[in-house]
C-alpha positions as CSV (number, residue, x, y, z in Angstrom):
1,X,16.6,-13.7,-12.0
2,X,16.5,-17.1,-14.0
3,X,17.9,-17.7,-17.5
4,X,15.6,-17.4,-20.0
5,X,16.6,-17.0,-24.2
6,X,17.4,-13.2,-25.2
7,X,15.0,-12.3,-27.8
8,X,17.0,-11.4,-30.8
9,X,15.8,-7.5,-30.8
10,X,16.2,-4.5,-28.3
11,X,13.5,-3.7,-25.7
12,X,11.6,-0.7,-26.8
13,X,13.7,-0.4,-30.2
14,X,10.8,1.3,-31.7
15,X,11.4,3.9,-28.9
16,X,15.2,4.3,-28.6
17,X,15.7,5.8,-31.9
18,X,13.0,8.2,-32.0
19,X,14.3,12.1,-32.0
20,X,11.2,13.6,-30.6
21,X,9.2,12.7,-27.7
22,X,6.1,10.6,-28.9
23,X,2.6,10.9,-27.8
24,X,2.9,9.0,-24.8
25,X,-0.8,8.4,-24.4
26,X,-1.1,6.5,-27.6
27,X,1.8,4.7,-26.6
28,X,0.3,3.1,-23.9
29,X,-3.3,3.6,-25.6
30,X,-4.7,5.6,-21.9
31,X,-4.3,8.3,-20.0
32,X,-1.9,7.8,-17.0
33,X,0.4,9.4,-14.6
34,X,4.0,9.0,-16.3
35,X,6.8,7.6,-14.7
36,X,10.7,7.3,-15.5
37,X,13.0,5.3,-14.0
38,X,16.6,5.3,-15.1
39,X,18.3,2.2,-14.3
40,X,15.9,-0.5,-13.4
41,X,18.5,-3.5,-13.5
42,X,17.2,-6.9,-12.8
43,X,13.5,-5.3,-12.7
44,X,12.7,-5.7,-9.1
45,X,11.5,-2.5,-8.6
46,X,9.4,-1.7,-11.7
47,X,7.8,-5.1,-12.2
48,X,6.4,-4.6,-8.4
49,X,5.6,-1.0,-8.6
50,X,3.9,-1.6,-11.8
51,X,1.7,-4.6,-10.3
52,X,1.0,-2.4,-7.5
53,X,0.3,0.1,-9.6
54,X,-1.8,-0.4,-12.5
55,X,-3.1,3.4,-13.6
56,X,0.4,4.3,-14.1
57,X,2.6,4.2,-17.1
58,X,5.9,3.2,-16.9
59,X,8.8,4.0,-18.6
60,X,12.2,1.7,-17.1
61,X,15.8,2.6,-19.3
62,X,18.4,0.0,-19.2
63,X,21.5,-0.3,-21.1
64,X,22.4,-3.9,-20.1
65,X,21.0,-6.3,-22.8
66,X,20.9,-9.1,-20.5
67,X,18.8,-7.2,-17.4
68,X,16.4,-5.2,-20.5
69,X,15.5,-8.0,-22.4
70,X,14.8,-10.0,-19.3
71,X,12.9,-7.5,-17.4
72,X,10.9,-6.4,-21.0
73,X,10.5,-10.5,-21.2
74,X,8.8,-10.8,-17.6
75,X,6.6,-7.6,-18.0
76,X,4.9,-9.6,-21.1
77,X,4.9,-12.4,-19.3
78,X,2.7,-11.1,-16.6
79,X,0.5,-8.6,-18.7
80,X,2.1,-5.6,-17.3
81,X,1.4,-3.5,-20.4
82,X,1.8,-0.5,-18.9
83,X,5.7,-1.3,-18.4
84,X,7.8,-0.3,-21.5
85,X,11.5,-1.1,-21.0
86,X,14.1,0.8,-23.3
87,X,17.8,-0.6,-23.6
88,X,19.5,2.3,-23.9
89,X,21.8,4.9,-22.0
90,X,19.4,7.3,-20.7
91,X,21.8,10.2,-20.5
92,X,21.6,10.8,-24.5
93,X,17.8,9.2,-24.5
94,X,15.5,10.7,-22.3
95,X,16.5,14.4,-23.9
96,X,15.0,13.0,-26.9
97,X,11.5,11.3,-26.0
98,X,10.6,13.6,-22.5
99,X,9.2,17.1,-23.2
100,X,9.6,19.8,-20.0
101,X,6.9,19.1,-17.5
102,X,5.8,16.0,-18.6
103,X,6.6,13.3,-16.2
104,X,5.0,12.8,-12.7
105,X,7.9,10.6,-11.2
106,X,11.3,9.9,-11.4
107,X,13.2,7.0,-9.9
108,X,16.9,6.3,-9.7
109,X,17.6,3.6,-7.5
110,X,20.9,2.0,-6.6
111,X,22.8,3.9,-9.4
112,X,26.4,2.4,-10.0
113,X,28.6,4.4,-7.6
114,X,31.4,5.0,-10.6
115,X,34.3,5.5,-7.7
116,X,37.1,6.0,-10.1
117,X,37.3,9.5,-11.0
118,X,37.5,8.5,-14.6
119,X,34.4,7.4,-15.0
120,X,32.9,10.1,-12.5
121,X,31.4,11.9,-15.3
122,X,28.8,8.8,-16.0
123,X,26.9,9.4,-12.9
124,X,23.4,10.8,-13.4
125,X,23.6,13.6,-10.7
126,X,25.7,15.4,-12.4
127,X,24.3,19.4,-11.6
128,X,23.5,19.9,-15.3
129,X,22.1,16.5,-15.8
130,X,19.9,16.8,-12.6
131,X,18.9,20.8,-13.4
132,X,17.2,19.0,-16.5
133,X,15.8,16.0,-14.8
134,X,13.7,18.3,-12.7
135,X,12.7,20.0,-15.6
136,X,10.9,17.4,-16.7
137,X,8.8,17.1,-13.8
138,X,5.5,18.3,-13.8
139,X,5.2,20.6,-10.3
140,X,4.5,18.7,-7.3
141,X,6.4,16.4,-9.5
142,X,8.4,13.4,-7.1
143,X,11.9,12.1,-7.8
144,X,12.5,9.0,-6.3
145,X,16.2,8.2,-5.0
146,X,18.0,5.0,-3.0
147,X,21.5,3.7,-2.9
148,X,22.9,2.1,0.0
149,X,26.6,4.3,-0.7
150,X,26.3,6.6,1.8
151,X,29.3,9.3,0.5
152,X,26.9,8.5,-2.5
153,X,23.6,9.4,-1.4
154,X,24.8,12.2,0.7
155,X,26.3,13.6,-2.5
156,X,23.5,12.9,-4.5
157,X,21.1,14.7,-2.1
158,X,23.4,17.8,-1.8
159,X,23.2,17.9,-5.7
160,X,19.5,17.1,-6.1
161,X,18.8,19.9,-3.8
162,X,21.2,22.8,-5.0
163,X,19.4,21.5,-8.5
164,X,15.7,23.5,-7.2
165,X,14.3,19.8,-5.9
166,X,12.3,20.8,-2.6
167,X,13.1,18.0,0.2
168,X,10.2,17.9,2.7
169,X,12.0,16.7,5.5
170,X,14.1,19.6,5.5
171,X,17.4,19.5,3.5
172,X,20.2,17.2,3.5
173,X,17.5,14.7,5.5
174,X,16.9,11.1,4.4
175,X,13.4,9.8,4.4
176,X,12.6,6.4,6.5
177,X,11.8,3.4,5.2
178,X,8.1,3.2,4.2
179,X,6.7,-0.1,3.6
180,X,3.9,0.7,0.9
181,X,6.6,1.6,-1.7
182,X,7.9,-1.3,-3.7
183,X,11.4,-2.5,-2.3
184,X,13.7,-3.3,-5.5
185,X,16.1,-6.8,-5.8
186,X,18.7,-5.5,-3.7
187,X,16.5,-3.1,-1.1
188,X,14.6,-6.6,-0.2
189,X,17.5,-8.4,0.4
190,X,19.3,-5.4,2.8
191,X,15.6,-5.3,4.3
192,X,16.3,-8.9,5.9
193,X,19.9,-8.1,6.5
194,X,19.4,-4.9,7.8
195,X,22.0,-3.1,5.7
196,X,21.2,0.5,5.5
197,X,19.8,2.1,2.6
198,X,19.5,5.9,2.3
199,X,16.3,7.1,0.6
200,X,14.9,10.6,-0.4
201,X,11.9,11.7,-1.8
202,X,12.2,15.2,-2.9
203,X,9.7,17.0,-5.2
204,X,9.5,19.5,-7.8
205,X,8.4,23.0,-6.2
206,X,4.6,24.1,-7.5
């Protein structure tokens, strides 16, 4: 990601401090599948998913300044209007501005592995944090999940699925690579490495 100037205010600002979930529709000014992803970092993933993708809305949290502002910056730059990036920790956010069984997808991707036990209790799947995340799918509802930690993802699936998230493949399996989805910054560069990356796409039952 090149350098570019921070712009002096918080992505999605306007968003961040609301204390009720908005009308999503007239924030993006059309109807549209609604999609969270929790973590978007440099903005691989969502800027590509959302040029792929243009009926969807898109809803990226990020509590680095430096990856928020730049990834907010790049989805202007390109027109992506349908991309709305909030700099904020999503843990306290999303509660506030995502009503139960409103959201078609979720994506976490590549979430910071938090090995000391310390700061263990800043993961996202966390059982009580995950129980709510699925509330907020809509049935049939997807969640979205990659990391290339393997104790990680296998823990991450175990909780995901004691949580009520259906896995397809049967459970405790990780889904293949599929090369219509959008690969994030650091899934295309272990794509020409050949690093392995453990995926699962689970859904919400109906």
């Amino acid at each position: 990601m090149s350098r570019i100037p921070l712009r002096p205010d918080k992505a999605g600002e306007s968003l961040a401090t609301l204390e009720a979930p908005p009308d999503w529709r007239a924030v993006f000014g059309r109807e549209g599948p609604l999609e969270l992803e929790i973590g978007c970092g440099a903005g691989g993933f969502a800027l590509e998913h959302c040029r792929r993708h243009p009926n969807v809305n898109y809803v990226a949290f990020e509590w680095r300044k430096k990856y928020a502002r730049e990834v907010a910056h790049r989805a202007e730059k390109h027109g992506l209007a349908h991309l709305k990036v909030i700099e904020a920790d999503a843990r306290t956010v999303v509660p506030k501005l995502f009503g139960s069984g409103t959201l078609d997808v979720i994506h976490l991707q590549f979430p910071d592995p938090w090995w000391k036990r310390a700061h263990f209790k800043r993961a996202i799947l966390l059982p009580e944090f995950t129980r709510f995340l699925l509330g907020l799918l809509k049935p049939g509802g997807r969640f979205d999940f990659r990391t290339d930690v393997e104790d990680r993802a296998r823990q991450g699936l175990s909780v995901l699925e004691q949580a009520g998230f259906h896995n397809p493949l049967g459970a405790g399996a990780f889904h293949p690579y599929d090369p219509e989805e959008a690969p994030s910054t650091r899934e295309r560069r272990y794509l020409v490495t050949g690093q392995p990356v453990y995926r699962a796409r689970l859904v919400k039952p109906g």
